[in-house]
LOVEXVEX-240039 format. One record per atom (N, C-alpha, C): x, y, z; residue in one letter; atom name; residue number from 1. Coordinates in Angstrom, 2 decimals. Example, Ala and Ser with C-alpha at 12.3 -4.5 7.8 and 13.67 -1.06 7.14 Angstrom:
2
REC         u         v         w   code   site   pos
REC     13.19     -5.69      7.80      A      N     1
REC     12.30     -4.50      7.80      A     CA     1
REC     13.20     -3.30      7.80      A      C     1
REC     12.85     -2.25      7.08      S      N     2
REC     13.67     -1.06      7.14      S     CA     2
REC     12.90      0.03      7.87      S      C     2
This chain:
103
REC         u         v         w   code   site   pos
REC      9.85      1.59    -49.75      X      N     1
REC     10.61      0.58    -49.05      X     CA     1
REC     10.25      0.56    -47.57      X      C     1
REC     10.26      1.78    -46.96      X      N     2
REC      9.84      1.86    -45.36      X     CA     2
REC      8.47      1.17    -45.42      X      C     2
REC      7.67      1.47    -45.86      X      N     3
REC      5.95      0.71    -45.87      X     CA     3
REC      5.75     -0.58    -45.88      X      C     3
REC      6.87     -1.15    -46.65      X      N     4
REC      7.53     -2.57    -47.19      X     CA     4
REC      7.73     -3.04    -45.42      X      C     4
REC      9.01     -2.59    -45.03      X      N     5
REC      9.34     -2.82    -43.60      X     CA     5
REC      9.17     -3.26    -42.65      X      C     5
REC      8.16     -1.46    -42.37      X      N     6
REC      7.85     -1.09    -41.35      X     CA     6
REC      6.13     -2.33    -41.13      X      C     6
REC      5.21     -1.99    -41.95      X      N     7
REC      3.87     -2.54    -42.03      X     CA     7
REC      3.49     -3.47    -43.33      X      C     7
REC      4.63     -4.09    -43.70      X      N     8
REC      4.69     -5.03    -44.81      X     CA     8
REC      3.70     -4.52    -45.65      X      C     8
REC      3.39     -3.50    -46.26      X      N     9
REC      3.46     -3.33    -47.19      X     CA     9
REC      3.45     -2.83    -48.33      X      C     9
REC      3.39     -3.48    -49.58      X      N    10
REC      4.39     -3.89    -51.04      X     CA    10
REC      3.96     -2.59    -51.92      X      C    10
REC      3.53     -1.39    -51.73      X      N    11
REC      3.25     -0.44    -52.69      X     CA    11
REC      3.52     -0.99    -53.87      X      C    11
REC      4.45     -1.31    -54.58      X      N    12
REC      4.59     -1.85    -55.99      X     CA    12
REC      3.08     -3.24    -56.00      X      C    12
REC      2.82     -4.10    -55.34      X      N    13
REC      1.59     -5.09    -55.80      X     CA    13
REC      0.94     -4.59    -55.48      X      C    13
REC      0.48     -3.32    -54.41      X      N    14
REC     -1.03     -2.61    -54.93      X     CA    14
REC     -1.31     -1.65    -55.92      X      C    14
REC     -0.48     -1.53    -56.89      X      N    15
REC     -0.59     -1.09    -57.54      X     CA    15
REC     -0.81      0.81    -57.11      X      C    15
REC     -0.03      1.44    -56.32      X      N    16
REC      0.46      2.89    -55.58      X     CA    16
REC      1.78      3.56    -55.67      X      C    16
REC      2.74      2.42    -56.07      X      N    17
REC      3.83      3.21    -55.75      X     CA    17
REC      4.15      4.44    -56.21      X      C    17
REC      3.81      4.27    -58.08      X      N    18
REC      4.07      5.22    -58.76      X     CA    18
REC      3.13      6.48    -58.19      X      C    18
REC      1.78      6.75    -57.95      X      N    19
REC      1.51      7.46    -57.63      X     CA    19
REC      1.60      8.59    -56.49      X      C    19
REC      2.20      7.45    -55.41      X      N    20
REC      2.46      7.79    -54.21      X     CA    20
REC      3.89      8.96    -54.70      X      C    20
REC      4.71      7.87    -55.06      X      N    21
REC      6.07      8.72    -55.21      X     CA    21
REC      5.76     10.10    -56.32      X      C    21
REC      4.67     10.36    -57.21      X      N    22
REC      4.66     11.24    -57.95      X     CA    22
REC      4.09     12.28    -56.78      X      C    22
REC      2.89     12.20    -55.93      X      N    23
REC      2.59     12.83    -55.00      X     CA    23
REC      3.42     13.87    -54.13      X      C    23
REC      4.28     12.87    -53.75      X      N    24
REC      5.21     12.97    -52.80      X     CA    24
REC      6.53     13.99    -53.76      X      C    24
REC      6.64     13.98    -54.28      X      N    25
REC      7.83     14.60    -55.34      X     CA    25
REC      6.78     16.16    -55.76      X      C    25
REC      5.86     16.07    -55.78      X      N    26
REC      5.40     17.49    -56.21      X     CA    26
REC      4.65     17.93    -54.95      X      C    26
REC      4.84     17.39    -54.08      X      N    27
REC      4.17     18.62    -52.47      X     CA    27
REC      5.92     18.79    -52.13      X      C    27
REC      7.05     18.37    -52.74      X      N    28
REC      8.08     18.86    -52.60      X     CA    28
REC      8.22     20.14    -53.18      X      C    28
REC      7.93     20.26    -54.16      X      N    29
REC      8.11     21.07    -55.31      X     CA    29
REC      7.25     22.22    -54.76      X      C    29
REC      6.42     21.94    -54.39      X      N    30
REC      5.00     23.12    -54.29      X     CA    30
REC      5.82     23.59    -52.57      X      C    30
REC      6.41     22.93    -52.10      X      N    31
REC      6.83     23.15    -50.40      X     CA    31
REC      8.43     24.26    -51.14      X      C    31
REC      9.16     23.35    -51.75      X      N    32
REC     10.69     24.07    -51.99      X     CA    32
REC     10.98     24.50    -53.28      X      C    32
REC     10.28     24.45    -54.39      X      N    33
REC     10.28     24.67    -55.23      X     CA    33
REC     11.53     24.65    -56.65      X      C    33
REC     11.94     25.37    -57.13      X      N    34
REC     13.06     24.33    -57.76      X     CA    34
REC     14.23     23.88    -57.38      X      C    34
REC     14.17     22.39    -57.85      X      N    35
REC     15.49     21.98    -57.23      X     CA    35
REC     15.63     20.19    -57.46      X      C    35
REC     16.33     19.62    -56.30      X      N    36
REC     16.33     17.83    -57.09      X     CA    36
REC     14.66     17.46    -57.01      X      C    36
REC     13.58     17.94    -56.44      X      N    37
REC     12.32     17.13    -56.83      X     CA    37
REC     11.86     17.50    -58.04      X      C    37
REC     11.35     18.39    -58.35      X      N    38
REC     11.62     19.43    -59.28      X     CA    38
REC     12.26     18.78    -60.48      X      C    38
REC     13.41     18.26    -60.69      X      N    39
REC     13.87     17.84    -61.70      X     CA    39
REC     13.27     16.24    -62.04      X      C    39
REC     12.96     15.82    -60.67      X      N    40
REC     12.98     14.49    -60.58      X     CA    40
REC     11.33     14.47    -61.58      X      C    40
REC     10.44     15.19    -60.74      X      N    41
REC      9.15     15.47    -61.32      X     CA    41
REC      8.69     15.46    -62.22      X      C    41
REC      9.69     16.62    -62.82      X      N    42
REC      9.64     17.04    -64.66      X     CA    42
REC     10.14     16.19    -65.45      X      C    42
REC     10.82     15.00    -65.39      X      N    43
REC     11.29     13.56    -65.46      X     CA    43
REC     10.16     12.76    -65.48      X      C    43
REC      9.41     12.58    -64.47      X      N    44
REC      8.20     11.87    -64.20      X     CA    44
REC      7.15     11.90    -64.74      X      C    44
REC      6.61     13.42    -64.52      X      N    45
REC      5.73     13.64    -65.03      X     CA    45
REC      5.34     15.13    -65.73      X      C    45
REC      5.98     15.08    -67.33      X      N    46
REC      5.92     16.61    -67.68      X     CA    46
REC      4.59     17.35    -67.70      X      C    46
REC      3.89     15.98    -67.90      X      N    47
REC      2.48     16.62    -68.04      X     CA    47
REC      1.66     17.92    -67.08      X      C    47
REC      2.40     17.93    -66.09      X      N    48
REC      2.29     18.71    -64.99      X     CA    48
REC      2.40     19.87    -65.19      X      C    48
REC      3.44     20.19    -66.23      X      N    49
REC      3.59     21.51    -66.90      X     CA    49
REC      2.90     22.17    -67.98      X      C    49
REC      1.42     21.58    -68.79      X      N    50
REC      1.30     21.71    -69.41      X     CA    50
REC      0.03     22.53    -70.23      X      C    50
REC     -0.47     22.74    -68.92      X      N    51
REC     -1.74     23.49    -68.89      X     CA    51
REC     -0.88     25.02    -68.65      X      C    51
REC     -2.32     25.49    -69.45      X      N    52
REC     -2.18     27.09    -68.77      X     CA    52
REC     -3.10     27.55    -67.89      X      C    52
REC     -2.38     28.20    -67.19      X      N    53
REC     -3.30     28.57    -66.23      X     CA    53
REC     -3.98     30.50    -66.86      X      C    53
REC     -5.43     30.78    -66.86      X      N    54
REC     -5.91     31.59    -67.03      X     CA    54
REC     -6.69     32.41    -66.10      X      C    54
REC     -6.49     32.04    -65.00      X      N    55
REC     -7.11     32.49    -63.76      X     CA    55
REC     -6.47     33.50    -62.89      X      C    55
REC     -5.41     34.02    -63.31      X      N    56
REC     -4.31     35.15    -62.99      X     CA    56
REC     -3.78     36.17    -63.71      X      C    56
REC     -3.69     37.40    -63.68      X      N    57
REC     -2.79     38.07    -64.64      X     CA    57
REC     -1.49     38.22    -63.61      X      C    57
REC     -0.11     38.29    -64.31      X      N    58
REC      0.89     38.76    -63.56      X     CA    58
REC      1.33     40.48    -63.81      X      C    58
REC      1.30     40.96    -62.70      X      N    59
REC      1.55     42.69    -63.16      X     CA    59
REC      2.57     42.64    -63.36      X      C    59
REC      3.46     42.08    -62.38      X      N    60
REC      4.58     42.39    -62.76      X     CA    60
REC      5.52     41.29    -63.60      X      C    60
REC      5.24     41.46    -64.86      X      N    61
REC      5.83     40.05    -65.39      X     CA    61
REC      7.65     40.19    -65.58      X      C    61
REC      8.14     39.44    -65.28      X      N    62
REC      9.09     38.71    -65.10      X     CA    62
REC      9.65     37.39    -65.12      X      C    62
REC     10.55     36.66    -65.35      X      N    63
REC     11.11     35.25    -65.57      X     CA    63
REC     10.31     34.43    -64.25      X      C    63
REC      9.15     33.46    -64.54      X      N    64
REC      8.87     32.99    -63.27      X     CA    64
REC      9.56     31.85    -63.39      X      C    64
REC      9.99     31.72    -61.95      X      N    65
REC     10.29     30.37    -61.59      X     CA    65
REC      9.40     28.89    -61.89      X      C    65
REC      9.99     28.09    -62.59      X      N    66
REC      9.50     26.50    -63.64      X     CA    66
REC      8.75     25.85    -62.44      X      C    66
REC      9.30     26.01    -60.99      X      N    67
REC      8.56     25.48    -60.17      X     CA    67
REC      7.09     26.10    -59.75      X      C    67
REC      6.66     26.91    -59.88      X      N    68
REC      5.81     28.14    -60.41      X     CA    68
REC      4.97     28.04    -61.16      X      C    68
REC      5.00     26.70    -62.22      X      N    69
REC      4.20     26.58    -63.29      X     CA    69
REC      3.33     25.72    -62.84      X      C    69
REC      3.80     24.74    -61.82      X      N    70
REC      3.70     23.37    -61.82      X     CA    70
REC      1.90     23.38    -61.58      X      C    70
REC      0.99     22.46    -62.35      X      N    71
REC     -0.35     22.57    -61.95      X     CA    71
REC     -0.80     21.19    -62.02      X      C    71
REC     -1.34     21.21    -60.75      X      N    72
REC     -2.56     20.03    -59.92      X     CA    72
REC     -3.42     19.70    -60.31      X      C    72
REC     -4.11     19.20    -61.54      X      N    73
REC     -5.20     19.39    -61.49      X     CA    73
REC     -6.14     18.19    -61.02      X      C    73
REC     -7.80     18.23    -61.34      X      N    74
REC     -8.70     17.21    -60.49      X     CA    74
REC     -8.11     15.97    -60.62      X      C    74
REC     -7.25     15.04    -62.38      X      N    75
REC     -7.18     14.04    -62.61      X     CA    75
REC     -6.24     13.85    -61.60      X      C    75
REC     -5.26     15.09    -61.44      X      N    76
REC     -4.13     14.24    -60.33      X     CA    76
REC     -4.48     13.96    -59.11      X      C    76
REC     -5.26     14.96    -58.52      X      N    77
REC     -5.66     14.55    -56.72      X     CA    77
REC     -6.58     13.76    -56.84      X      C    77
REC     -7.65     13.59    -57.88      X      N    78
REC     -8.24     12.25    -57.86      X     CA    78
REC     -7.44     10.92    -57.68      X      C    78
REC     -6.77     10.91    -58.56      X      N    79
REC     -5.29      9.88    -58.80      X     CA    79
REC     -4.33      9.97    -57.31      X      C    79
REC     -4.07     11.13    -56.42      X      N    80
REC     -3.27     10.59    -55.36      X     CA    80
REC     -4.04     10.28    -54.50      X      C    80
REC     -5.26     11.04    -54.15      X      N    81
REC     -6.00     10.14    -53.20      X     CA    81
REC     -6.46      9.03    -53.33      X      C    81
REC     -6.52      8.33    -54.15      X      N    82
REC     -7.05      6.84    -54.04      X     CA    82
REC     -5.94      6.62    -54.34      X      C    82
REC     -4.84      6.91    -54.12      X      N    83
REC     -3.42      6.30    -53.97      X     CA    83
REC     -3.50      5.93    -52.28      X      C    83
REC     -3.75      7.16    -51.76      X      N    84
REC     -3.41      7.17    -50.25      X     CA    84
REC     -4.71      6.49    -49.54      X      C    84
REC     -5.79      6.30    -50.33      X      N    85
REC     -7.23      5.36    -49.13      X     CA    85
REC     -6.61      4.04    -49.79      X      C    85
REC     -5.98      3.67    -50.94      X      N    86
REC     -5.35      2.48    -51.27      X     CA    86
REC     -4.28      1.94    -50.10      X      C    86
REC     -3.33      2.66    -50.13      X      N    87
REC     -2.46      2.62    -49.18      X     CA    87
REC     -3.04      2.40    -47.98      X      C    87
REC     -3.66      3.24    -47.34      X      N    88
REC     -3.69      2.95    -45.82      X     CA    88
REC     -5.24      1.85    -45.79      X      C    88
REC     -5.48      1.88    -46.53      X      N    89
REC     -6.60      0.51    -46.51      X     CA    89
REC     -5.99     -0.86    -46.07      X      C    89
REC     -5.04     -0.94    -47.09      X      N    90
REC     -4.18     -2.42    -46.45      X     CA    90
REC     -3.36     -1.70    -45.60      X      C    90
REC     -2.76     -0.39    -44.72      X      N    91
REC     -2.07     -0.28    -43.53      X     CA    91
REC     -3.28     -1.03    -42.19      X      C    91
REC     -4.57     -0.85    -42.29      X      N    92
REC     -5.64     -0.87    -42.09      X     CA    92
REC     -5.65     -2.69    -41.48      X      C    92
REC     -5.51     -2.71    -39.75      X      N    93
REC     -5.96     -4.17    -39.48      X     CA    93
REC     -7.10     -4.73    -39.48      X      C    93
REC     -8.26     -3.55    -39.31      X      N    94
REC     -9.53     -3.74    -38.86      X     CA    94
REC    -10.12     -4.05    -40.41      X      C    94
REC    -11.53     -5.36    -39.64      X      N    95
REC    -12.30     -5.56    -41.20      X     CA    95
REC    -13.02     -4.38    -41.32      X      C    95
REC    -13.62     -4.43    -43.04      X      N    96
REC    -14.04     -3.26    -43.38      X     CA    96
REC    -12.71     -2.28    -44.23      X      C    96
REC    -11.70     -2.29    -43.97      X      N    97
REC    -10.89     -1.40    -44.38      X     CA    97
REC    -11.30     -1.02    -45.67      X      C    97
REC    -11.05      0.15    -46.10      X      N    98
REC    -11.31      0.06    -47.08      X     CA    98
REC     -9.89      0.13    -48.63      X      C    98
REC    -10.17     -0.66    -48.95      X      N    99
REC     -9.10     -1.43    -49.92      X     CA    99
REC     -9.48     -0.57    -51.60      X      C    99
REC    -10.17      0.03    -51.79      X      N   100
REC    -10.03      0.17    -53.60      X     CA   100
REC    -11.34      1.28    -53.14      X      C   100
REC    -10.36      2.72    -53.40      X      N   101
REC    -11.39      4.35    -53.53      X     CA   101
REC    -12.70      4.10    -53.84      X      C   101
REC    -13.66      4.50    -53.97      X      N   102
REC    -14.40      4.55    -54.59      X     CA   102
REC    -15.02      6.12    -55.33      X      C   102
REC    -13.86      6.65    -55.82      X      N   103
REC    -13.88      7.72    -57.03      X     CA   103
REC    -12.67      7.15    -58.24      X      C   103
């Protein structure tokens, strides 16, 4: 809505919002870990939870925290960054901007 506002514009007709707001809801999660993004997230997008990760042993195993699980992988930061060169392409007055990622 502020983007809407502030620099007209429409995240929903460039086709970003959803991504943006999934972005934005899990650097919450990864910043505060469980709690309302966190729920909101796992709502959004369970898929996030669904890999295992094999690149760690835990010594000391114990109940980890769900926010803890949460994993990034290439499809998603591929997917938010050409959310965000989408976005600021049309924030973008100058010609040339660039309007649609090219990954």
């Amino acid at each position: 809505r502020a983007a809407r506002e502030i620099a007209a514009i429409d995240v929903g007709a460039i086709g970003v919002a959803s991504d943006l707001h999934e972005m934005h809801l899990a650097a919450n999660v990864a910043r505060h870990g469980d709690g309302g993004a966190w729920t909101k997230l796992l709502a959004k997008a369970p898929q996030l939870w669904t890999r295992i990760s094999f690149d760690y042993h835990d010594i000391a195993p114990e109940p980890v925290p769900t926010s803890e699980e949460l994993r990034i992988g290439q499809d998603e930061l591929r997917r938010y960054a050409r959310a965000v060169v989408q976005f600021w392409g049309h924030a973008d007055p100058l010609p040339g901007a660039v309007l649609v990622a090219p990954y």
